[in-house]
Structures are given as C-alpha cells and as structure tokens.
PDB file of the backbone (N, CA, C, O) and the ligand in Angstrom, with CONECT records:
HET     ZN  A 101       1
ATOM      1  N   UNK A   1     -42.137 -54.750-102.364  1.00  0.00           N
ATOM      2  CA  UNK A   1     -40.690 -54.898-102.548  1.00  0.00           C
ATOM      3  C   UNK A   1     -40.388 -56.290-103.123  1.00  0.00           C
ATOM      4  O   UNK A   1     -40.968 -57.248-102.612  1.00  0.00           O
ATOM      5  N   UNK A   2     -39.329 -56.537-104.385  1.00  0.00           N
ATOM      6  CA  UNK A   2     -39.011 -57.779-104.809  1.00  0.00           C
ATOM      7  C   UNK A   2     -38.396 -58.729-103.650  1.00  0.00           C
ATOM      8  O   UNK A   2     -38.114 -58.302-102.531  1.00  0.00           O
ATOM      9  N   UNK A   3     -38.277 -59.670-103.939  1.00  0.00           N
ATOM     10  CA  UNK A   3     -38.173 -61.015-102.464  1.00  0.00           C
ATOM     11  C   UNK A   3     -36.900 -60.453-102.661  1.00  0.00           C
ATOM     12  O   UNK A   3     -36.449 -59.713-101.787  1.00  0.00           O
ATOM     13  N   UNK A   4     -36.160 -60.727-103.825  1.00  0.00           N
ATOM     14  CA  UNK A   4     -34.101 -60.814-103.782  1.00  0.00           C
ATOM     15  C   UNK A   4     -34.160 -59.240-103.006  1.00  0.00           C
ATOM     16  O   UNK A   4     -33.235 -59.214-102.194  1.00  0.00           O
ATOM     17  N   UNK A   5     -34.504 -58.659-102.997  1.00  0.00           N
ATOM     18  CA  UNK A   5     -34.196 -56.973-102.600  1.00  0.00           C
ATOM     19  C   UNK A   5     -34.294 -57.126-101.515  1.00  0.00           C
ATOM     20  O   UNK A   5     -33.415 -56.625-100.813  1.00  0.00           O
ATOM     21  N   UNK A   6     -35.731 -58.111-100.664  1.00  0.00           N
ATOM     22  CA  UNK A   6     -36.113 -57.895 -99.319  1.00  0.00           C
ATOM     23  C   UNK A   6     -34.595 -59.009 -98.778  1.00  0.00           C
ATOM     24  O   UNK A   6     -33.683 -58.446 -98.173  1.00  0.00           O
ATOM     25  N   UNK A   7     -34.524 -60.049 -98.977  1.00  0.00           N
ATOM     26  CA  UNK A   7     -33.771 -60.735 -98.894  1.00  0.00           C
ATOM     27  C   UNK A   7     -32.195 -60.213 -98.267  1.00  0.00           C
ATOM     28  O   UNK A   7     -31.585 -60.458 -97.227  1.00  0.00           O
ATOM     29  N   UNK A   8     -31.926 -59.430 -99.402  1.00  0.00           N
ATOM     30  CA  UNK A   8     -31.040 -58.893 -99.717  1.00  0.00           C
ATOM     31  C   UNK A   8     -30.646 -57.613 -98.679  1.00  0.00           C
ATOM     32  O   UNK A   8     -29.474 -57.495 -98.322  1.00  0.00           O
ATOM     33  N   UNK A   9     -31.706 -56.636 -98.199  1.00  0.00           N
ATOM     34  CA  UNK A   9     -31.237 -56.137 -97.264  1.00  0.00           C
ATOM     35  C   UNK A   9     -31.407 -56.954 -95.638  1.00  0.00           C
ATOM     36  O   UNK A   9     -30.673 -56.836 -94.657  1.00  0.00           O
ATOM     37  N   UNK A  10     -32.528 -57.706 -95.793  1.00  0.00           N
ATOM     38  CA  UNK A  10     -32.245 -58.761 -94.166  1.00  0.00           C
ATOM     39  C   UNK A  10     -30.742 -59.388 -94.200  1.00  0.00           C
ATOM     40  O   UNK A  10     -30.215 -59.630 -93.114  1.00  0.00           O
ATOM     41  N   UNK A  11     -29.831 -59.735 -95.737  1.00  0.00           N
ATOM     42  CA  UNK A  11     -28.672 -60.193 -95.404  1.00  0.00           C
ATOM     43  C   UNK A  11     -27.155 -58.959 -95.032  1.00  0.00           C
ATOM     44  O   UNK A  11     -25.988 -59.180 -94.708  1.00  0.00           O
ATOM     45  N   UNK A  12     -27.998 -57.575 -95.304  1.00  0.00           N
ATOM     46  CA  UNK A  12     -26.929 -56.782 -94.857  1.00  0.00           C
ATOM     47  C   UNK A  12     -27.405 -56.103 -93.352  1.00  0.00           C
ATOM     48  O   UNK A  12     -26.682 -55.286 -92.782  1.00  0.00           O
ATOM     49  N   UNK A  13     -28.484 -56.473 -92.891  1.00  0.00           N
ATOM     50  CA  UNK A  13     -28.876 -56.167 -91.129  1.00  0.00           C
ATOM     51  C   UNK A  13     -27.970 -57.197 -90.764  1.00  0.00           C
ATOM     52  O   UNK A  13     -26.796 -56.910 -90.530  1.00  0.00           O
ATOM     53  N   UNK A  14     -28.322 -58.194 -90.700  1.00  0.00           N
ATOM     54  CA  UNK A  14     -27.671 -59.360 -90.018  1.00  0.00           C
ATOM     55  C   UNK A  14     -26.052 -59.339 -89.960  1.00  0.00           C
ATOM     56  O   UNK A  14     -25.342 -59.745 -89.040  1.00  0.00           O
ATOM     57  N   UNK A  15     -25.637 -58.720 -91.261  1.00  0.00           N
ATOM     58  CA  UNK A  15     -24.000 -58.776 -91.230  1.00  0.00           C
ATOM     59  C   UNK A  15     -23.955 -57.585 -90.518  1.00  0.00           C
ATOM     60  O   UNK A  15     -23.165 -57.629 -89.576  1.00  0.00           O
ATOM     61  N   UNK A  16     -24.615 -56.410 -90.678  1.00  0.00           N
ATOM     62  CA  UNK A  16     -23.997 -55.482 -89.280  1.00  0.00           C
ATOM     63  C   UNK A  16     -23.851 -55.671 -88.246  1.00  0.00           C
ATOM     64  O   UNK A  16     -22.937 -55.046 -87.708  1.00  0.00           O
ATOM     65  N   UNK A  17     -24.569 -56.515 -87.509  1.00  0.00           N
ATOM     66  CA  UNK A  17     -24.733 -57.216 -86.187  1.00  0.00           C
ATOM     67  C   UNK A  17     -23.665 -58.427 -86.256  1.00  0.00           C
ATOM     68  O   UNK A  17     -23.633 -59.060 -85.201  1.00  0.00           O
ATOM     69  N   UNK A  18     -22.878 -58.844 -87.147  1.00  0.00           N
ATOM     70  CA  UNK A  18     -21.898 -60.022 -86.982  1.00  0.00           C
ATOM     71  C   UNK A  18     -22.100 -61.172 -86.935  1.00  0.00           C
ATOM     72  O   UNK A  18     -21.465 -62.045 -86.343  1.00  0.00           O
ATOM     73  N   UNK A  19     -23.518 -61.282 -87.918  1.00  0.00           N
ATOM     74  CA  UNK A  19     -23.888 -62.705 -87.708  1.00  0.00           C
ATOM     75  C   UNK A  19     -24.199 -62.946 -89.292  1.00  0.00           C
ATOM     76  O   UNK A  19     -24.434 -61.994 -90.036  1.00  0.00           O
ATOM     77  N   UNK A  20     -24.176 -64.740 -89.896  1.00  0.00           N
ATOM     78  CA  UNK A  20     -24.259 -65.031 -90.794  1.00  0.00           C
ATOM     79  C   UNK A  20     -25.266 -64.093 -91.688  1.00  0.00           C
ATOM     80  O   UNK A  20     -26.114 -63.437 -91.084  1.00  0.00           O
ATOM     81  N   UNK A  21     -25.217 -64.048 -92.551  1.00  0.00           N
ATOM     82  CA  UNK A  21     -26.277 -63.358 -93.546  1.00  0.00           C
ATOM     83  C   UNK A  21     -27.511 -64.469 -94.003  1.00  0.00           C
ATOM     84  O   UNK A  21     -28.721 -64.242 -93.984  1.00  0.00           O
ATOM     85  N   UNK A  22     -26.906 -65.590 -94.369  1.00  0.00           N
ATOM     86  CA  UNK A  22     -27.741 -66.569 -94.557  1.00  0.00           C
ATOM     87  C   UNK A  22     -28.686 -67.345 -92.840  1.00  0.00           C
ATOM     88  O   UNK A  22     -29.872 -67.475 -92.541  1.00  0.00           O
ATOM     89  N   UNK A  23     -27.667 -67.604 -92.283  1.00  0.00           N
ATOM     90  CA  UNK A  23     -28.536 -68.136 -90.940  1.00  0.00           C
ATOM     91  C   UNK A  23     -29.363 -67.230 -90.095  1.00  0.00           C
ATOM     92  O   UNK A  23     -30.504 -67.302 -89.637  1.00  0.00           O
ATOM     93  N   UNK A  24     -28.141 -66.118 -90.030  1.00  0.00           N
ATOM     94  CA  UNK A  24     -28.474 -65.370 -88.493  1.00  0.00           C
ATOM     95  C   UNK A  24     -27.911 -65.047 -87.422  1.00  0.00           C
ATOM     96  O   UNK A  24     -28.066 -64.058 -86.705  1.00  0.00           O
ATOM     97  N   UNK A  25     -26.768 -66.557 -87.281  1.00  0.00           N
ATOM     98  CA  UNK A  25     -25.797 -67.024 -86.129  1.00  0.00           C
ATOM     99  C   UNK A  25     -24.836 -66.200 -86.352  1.00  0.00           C
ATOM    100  O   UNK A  25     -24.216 -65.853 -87.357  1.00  0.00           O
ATOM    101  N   UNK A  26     -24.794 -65.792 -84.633  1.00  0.00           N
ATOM    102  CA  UNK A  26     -23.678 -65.186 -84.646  1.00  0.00           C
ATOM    103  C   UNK A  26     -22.070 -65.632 -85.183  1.00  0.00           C
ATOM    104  O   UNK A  26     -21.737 -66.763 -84.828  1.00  0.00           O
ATOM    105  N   UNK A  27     -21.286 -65.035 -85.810  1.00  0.00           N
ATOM    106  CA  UNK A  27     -20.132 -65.534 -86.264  1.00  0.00           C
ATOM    107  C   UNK A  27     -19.120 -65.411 -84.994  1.00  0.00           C
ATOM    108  O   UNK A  27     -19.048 -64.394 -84.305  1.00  0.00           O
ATOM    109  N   UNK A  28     -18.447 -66.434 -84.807  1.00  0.00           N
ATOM    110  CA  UNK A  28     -17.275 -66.292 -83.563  1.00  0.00           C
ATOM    111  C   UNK A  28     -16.123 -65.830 -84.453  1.00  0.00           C
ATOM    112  O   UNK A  28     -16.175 -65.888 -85.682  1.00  0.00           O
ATOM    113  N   UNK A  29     -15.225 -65.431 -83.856  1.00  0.00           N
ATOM    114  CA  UNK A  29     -13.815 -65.282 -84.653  1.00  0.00           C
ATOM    115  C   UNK A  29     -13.028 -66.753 -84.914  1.00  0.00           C
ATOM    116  O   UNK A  29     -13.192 -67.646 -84.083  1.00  0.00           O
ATOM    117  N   UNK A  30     -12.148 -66.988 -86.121  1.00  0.00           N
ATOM    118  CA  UNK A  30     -11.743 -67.745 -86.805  1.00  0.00           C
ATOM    119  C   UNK A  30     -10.401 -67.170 -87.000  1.00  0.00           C
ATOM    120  O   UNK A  30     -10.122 -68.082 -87.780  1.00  0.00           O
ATOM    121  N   UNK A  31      -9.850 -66.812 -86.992  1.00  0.00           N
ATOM    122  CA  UNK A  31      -9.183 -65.818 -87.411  1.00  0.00           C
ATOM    123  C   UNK A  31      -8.291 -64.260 -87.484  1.00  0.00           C
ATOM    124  O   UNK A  31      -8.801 -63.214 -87.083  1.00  0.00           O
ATOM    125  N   UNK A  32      -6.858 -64.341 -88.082  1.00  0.00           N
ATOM    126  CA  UNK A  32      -6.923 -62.715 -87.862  1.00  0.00           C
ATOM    127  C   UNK A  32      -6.627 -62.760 -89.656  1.00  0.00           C
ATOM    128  O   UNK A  32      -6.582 -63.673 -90.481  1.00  0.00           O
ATOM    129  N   UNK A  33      -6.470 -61.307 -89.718  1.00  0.00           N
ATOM    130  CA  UNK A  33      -5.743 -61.215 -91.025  1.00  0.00           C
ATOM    131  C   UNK A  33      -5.545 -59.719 -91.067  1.00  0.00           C
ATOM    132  O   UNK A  33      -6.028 -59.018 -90.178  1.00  0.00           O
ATOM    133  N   UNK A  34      -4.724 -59.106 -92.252  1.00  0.00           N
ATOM    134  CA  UNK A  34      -4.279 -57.903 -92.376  1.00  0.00           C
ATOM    135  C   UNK A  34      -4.928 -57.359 -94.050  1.00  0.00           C
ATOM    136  O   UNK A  34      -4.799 -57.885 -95.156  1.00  0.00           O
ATOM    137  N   UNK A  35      -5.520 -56.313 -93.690  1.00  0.00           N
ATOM    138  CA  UNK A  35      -6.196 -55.819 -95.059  1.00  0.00           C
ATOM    139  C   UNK A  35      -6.051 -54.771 -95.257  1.00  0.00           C
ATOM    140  O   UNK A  35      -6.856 -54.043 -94.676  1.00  0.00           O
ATOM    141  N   UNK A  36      -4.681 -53.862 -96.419  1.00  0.00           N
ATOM    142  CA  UNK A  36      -4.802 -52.825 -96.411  1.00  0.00           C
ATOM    143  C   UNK A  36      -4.109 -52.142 -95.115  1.00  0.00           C
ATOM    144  O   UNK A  36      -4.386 -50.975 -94.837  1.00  0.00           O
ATOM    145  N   UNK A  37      -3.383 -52.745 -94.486  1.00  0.00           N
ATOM    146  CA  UNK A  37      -2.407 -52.519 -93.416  1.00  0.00           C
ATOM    147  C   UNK A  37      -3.059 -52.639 -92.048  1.00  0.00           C
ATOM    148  O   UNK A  37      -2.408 -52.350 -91.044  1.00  0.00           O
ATOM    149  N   UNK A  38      -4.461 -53.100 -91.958  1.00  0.00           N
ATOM    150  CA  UNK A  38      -5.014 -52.558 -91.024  1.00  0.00           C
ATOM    151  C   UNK A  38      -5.300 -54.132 -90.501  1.00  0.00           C
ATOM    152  O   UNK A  38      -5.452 -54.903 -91.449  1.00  0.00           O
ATOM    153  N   UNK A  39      -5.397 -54.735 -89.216  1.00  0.00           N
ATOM    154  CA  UNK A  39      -6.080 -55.564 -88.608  1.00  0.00           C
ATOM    155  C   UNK A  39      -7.642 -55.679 -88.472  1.00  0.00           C
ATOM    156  O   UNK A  39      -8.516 -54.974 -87.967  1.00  0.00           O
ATOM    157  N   UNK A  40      -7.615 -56.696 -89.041  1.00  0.00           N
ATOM    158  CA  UNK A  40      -9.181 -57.233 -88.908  1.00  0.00           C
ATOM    159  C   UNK A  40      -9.481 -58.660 -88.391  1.00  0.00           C
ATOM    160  O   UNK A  40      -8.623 -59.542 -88.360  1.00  0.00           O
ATOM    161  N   UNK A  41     -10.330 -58.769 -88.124  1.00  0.00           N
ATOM    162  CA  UNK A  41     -10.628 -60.449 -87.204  1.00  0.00           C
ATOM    163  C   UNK A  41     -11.853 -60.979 -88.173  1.00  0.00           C
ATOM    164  O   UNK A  41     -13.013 -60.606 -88.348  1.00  0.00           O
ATOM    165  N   UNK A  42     -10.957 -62.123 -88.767  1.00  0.00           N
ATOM    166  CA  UNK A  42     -11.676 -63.289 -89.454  1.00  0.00           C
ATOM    167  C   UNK A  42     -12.785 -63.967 -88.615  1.00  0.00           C
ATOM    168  O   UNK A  42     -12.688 -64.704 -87.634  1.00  0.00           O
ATOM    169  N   UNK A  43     -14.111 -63.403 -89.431  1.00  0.00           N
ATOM    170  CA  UNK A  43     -15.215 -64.734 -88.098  1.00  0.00           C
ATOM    171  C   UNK A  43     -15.697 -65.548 -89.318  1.00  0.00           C
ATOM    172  O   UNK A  43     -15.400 -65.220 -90.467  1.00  0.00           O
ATOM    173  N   UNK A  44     -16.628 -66.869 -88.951  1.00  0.00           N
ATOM    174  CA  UNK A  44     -17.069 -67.664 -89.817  1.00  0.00           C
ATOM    175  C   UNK A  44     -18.681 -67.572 -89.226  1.00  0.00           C
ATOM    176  O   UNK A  44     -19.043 -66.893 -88.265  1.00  0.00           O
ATOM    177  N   UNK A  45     -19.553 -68.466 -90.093  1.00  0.00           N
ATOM    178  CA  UNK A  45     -20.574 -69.128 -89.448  1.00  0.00           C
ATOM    179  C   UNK A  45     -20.542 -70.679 -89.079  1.00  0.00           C
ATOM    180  O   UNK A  45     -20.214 -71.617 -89.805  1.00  0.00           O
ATOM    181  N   UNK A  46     -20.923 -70.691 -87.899  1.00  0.00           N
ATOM    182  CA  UNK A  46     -20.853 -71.592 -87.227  1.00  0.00           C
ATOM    183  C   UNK A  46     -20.642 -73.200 -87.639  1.00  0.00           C
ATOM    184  O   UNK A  46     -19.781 -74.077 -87.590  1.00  0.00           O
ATOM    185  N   UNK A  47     -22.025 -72.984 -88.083  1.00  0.00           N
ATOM    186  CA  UNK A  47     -22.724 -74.203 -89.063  1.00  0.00           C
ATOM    187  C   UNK A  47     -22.065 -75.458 -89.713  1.00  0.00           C
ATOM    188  O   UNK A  47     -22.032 -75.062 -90.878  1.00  0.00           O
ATOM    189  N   UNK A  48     -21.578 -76.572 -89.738  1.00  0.00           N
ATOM    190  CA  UNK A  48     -20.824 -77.006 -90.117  1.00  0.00           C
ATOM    191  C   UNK A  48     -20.696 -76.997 -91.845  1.00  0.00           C
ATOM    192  O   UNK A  48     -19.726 -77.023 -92.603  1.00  0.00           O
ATOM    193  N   UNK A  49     -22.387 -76.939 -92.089  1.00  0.00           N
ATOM    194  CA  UNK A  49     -22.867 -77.004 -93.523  1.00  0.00           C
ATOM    195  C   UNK A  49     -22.959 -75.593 -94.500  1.00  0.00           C
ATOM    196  O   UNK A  49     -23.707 -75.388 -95.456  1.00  0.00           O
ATOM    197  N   UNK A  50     -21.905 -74.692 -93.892  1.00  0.00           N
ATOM    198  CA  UNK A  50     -21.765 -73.262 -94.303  1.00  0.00           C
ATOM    199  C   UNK A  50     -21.022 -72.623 -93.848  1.00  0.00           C
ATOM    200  O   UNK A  50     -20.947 -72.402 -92.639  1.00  0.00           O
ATOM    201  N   UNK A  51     -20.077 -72.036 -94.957  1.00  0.00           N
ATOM    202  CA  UNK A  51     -18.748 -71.675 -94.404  1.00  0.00           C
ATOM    203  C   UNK A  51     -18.348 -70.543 -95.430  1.00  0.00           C
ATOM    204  O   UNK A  51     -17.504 -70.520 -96.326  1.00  0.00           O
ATOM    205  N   UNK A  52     -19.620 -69.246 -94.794  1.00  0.00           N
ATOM    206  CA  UNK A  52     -19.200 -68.250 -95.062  1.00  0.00           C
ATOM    207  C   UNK A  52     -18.781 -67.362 -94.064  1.00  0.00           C
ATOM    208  O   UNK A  52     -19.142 -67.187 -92.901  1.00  0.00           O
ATOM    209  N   UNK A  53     -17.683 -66.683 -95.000  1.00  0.00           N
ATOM    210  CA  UNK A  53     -16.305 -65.968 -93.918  1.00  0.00           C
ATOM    211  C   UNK A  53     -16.605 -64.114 -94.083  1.00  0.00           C
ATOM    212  O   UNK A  53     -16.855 -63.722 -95.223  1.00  0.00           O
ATOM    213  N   UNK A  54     -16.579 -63.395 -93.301  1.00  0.00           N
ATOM    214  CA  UNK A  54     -16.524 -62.428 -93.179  1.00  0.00           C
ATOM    215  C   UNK A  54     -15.325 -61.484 -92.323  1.00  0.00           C
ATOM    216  O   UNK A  54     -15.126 -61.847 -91.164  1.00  0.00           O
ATOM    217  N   UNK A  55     -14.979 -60.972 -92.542  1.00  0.00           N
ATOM    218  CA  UNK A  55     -14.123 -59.732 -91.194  1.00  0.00           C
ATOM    219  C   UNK A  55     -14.581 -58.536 -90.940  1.00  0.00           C
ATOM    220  O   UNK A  55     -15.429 -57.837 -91.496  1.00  0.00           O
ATOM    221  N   UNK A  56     -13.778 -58.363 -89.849  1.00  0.00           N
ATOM    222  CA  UNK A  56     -14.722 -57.547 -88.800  1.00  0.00           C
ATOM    223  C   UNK A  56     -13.603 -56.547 -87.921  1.00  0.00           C
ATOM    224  O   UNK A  56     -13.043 -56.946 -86.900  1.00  0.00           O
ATOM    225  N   UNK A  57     -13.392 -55.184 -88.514  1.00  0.00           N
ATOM    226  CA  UNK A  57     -12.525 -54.509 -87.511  1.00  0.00           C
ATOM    227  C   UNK A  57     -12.297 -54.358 -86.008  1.00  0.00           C
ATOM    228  O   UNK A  57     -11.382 -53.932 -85.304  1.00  0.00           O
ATOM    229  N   UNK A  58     -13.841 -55.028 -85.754  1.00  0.00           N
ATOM    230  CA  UNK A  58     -13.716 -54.986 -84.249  1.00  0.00           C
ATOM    231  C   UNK A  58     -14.507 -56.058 -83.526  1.00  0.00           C
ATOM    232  O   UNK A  58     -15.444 -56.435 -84.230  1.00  0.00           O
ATOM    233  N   UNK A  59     -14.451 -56.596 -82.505  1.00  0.00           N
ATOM    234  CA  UNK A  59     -15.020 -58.034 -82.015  1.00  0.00           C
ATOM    235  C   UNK A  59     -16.506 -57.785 -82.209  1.00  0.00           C
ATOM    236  O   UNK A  59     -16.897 -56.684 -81.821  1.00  0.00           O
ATOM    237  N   UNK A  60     -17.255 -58.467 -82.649  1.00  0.00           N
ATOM    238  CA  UNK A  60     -19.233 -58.288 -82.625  1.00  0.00           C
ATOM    239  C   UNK A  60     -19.510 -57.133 -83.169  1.00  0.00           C
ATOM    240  O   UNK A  60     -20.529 -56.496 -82.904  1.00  0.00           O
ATOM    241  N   UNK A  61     -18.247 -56.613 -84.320  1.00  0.00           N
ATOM    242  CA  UNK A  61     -18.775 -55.166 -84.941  1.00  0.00           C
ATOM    243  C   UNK A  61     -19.378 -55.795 -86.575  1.00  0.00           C
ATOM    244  O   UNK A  61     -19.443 -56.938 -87.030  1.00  0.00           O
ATOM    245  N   UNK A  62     -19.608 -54.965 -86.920  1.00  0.00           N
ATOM    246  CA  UNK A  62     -20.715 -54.992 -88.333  1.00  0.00           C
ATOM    247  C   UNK A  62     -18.982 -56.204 -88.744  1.00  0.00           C
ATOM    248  O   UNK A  62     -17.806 -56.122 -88.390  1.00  0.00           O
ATOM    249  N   UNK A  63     -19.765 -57.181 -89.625  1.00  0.00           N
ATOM    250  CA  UNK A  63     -19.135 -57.781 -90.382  1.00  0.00           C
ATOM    251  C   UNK A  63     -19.194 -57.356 -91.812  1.00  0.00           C
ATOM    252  O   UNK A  63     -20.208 -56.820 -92.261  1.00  0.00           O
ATOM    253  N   UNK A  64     -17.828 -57.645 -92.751  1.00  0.00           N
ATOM    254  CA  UNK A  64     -17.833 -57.307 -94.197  1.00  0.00           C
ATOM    255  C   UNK A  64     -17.453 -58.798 -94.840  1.00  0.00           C
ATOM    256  O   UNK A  64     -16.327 -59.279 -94.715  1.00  0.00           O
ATOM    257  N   UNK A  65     -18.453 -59.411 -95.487  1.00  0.00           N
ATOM    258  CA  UNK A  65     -18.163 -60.733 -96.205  1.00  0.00           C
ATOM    259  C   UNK A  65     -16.890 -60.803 -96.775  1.00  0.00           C
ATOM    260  O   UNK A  65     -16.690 -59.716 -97.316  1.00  0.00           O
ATOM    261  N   UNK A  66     -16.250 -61.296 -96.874  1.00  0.00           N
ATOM    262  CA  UNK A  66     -15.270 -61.537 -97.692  1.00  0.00           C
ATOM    263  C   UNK A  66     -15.810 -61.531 -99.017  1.00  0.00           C
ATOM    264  O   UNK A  66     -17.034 -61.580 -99.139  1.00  0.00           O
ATOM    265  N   UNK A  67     -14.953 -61.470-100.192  1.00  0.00           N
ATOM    266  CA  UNK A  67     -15.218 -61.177-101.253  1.00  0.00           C
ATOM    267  C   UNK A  67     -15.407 -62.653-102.055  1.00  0.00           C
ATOM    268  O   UNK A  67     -15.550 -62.675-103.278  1.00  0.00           O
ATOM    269  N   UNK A  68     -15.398 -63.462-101.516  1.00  0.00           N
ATOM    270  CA  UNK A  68     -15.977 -64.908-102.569  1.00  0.00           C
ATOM    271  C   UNK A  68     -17.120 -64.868-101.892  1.00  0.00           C
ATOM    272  O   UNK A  68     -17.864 -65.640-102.497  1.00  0.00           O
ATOM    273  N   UNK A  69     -17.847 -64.293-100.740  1.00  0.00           N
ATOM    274  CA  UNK A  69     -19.097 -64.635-100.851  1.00  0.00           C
ATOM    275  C   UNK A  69     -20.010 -62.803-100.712  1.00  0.00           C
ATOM    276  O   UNK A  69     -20.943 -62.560 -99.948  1.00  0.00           O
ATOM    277  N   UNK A  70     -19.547 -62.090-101.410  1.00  0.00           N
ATOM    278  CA  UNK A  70     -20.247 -60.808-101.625  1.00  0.00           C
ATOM    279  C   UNK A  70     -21.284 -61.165-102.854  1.00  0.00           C
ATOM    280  O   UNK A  70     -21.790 -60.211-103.446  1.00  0.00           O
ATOM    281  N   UNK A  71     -21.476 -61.936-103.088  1.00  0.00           N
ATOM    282  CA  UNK A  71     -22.437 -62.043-103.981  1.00  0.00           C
ATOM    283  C   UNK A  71     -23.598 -62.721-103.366  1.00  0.00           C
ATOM    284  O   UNK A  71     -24.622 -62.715-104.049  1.00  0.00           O
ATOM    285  N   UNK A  72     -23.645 -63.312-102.196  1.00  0.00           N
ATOM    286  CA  UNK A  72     -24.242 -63.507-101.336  1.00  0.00           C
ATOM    287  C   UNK A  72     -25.954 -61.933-101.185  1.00  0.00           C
ATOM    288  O   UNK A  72     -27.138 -61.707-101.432  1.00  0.00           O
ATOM    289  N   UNK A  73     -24.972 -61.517-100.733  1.00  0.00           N
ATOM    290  CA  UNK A  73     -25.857 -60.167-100.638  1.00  0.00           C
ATOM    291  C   UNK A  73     -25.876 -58.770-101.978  1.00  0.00           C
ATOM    292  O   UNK A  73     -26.116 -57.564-101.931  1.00  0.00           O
ATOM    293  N   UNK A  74     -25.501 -59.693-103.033  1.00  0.00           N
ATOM    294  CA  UNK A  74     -25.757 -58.797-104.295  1.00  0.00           C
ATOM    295  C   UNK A  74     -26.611 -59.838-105.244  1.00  0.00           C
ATOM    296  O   UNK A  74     -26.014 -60.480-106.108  1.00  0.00           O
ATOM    297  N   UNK A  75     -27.978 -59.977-105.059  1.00  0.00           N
ATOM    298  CA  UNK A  75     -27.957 -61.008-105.321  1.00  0.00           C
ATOM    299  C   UNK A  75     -28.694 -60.291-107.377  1.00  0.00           C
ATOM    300  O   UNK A  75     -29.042 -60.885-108.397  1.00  0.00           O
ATOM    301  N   UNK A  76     -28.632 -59.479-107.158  1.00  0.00           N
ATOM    302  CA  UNK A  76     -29.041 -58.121-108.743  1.00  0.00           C
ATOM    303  C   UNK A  76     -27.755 -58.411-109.284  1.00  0.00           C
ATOM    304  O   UNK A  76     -28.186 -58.155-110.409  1.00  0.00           O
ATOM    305  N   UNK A  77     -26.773 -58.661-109.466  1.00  0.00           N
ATOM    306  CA  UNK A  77     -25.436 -58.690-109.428  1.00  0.00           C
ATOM    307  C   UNK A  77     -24.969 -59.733-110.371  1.00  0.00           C
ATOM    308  O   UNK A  77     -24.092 -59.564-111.218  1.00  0.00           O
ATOM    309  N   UNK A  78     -25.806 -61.117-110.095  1.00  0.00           N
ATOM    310  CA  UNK A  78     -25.177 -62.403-110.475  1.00  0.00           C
ATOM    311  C   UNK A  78     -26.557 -62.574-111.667  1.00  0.00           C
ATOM    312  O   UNK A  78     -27.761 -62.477-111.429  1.00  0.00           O
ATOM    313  N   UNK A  79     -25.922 -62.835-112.881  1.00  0.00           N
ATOM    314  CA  UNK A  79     -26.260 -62.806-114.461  1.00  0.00           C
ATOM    315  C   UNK A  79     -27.450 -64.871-114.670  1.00  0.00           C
ATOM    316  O   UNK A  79     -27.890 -65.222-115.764  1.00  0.00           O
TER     317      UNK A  79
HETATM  318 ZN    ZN A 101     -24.291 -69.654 -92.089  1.00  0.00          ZN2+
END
C-alpha cells in the first residue's frame, strides 16, 4: 500500500474515534456551531502547535474535519 494512502486511512480511523488525525489526541469540545440546521459541537486538537478543528454531532462521536483542513486526509487531492 502507498505511505499517503496508508497514512491517509490511519487519519480517517482516528477522526472516527474524535481524535486529531495528525496526533491522535483526543479532541475536547471548543465549541458549538449550526450546520445545515442541525447542531454540532466544535472540538479542536489539543496541542498548542496545531489547530485543527473538526465537528462532531455528538460528544466523542466520529469527528468530520472542517473543511480548511479536509485536505488533511485527502492527501491524492492536493496537486
Ligand atoms: Zn493535532
């Protein structure tokens, strides 16, 4: 398997579980916000030196990156 591919799905395990894609760490909530009418809870990673944001319909449920860092885990994607 190519590294970006292997990479790439260890960074979408980790976001199901609610934790950074890059670290690991669990993300705490940061946040609320409304998407599409629906409530979701803004978490971050911890880290002071990384501050990628994801939401999460439900507390410690699968996280969805926010969209400035979905390229994060597309990494076939970026030219
Ligand atoms: Zn992180």
């Amino acid at each position: 398997m190519a590294k970006a591919q292997q990479s790439a799905r260890e960074h979408t395990r980790r976001l199901s579980e609610g934790c950074c894609p890059i670290h690991g760490t669990p993300m705490p909530q940061i946040g609320n916000d409304v998407i599409d009418g629906q409530h979701v809870y803004v978490v971050g990673c911890p880290r002071k030196d990384c501050d990628v944001q994801a939401t999460e319909t439900e507390p410690y449920g699968p996280a969805t990156l926010r969209s400035e860092w979905v390229h994060l885990i597309q990494p076939t994607l970026v030219s």
